[in-house]
matplotlib code that plots the C-alpha trace (Angstrom):
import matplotlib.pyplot as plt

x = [5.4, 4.2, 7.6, 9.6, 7.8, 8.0, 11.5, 13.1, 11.8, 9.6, 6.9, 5.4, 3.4, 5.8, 8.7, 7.5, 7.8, 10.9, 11.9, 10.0, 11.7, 15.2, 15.3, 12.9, 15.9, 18.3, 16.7, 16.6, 12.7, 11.1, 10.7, 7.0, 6.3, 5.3, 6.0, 4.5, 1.8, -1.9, -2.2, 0.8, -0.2, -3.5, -2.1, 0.3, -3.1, -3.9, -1.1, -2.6, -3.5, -0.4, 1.5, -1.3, -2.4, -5.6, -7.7, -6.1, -5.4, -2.1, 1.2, 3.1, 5.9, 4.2, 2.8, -0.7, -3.7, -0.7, -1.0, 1.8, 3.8, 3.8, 6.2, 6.0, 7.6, 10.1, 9.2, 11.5, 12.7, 14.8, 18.3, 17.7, 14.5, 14.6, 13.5, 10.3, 9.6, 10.3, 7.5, 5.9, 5.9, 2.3, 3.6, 5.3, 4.7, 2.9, 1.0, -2.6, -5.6, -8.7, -10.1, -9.9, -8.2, -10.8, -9.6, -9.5, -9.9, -6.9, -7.1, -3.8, -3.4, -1.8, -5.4, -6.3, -2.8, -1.7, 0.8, -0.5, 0.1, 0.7, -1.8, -3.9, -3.5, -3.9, -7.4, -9.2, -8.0, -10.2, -12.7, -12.3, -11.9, -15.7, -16.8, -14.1, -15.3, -18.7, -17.5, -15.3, -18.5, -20.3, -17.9, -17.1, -21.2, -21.2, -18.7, -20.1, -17.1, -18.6, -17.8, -19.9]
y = [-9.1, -6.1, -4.5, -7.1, -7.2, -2.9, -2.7, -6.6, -6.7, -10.0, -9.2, -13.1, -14.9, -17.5, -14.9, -13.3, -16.3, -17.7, -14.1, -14.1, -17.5, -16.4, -13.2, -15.3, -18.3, -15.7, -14.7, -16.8, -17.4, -18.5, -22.7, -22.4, -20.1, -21.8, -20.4, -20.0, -18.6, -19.6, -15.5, -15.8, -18.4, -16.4, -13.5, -15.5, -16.8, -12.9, -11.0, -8.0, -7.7, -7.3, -5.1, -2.4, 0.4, -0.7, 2.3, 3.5, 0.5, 1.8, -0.1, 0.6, 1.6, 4.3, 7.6, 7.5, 6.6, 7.1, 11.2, 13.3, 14.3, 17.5, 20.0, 20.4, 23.9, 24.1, 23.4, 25.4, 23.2, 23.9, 22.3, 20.8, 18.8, 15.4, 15.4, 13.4, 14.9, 12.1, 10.5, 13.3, 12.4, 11.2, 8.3, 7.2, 3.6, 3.1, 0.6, 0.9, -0.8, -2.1, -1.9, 0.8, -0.2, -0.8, -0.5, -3.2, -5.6, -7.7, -6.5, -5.5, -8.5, -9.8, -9.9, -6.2, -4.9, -3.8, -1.7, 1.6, 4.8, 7.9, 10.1, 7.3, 5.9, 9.4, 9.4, 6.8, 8.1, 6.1, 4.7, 1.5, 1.4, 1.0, 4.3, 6.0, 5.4, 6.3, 9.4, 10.2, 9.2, 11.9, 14.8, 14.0, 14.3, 17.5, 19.1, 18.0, 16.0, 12.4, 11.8, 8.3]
z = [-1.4, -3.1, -2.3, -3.7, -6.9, -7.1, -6.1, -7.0, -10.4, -9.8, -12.0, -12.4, -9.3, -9.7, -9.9, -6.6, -4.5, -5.9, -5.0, -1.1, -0.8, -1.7, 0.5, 3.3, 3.1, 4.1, 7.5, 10.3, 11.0, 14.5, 13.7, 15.1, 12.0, 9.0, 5.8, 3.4, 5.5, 3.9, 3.5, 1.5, -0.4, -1.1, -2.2, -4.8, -6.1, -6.8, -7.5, -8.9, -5.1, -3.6, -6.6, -6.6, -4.6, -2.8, -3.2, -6.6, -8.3, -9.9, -9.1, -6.1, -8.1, -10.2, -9.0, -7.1, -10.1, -12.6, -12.6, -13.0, -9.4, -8.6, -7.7, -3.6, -2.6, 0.1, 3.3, 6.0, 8.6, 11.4, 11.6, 14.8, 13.6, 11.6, 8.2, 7.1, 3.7, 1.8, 3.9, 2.9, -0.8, -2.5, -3.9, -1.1, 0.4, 3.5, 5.2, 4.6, 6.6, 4.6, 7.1, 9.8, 13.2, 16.0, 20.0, 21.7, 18.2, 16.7, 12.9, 12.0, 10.7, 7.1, 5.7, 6.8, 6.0, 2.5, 0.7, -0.5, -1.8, 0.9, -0.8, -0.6, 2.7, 4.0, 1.9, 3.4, 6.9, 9.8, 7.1, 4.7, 1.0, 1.0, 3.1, 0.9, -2.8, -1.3, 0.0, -3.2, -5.6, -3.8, -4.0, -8.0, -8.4, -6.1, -8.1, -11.3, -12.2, -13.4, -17.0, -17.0]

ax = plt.figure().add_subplot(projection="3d")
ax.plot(x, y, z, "-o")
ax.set_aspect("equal")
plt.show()
């Protein structure tokens, strides 16, 4: 959802599943599935949830906490090898867990899967948003960064 409102222009809740619907009505969809799923439905309820980063909180379709991008210097690859850089990029969107994947527990599931930021998702590595603000808190103190 949070792509089509970045990259389809839906900005509304009501715009994003007209939207969904539309691009959802031109897929053929196993008939055991019911769509709107209730996570679905949820999310349109809360929109802000599915256009922004989840550990940032800046859109999807900006730059990660809305800072400026930096240059990134040239990165010698041989001709032989696939290219991943735009992967690479800070911005770029990935799929980020809220919670971090456990063996042997189902929880990469629509409520512990989100849209985020590359920088970001890379950030919170194994740990949730949670364990991640606690762990950026103390290195902002540490380095006598906290303006509040």
């Amino acid at each position: 959802m949070s792509v089509v409102a970045a990259l389809y222009g839906a900005s509304e809740r009501q715009q994003i599943a007209e939207r969904m619907a539309e691009i959802l009505a031109a897929h053929e969809v196993d008939p055991v599935v019911s769509l709107p799923s209730r996570e679905l439905e949820r999310l349109l309820r809360d929109p802000q949830e599915i256009v922004l980063c989840p550990l940032c909180k800046a859109p999807l379709a900006s730059t990660v906490a809305n800072l400026p991008e930096r240059e990134r210097g040239t990165v010698l690859q041989p001709e032989w090898r696939s290219s991943k850089r735009e992967e690479g990029v800070g911005s770029s969107i990935q799929i980020t867990h809220l919670k971090p994947l456990v063996e042997s527990v189902i929880i990469h599931t629509a409520e512990n899967v989100r849209y985020g930021h590359r920088w970001c998702n890379v950030s919170m590595s194994d740990h949730s948003i949670e364990e991640t603000l606690d762990f950026m808190e103390h290195v902002v103190r540490v380095h006598g960064r906290c303006k509040g």
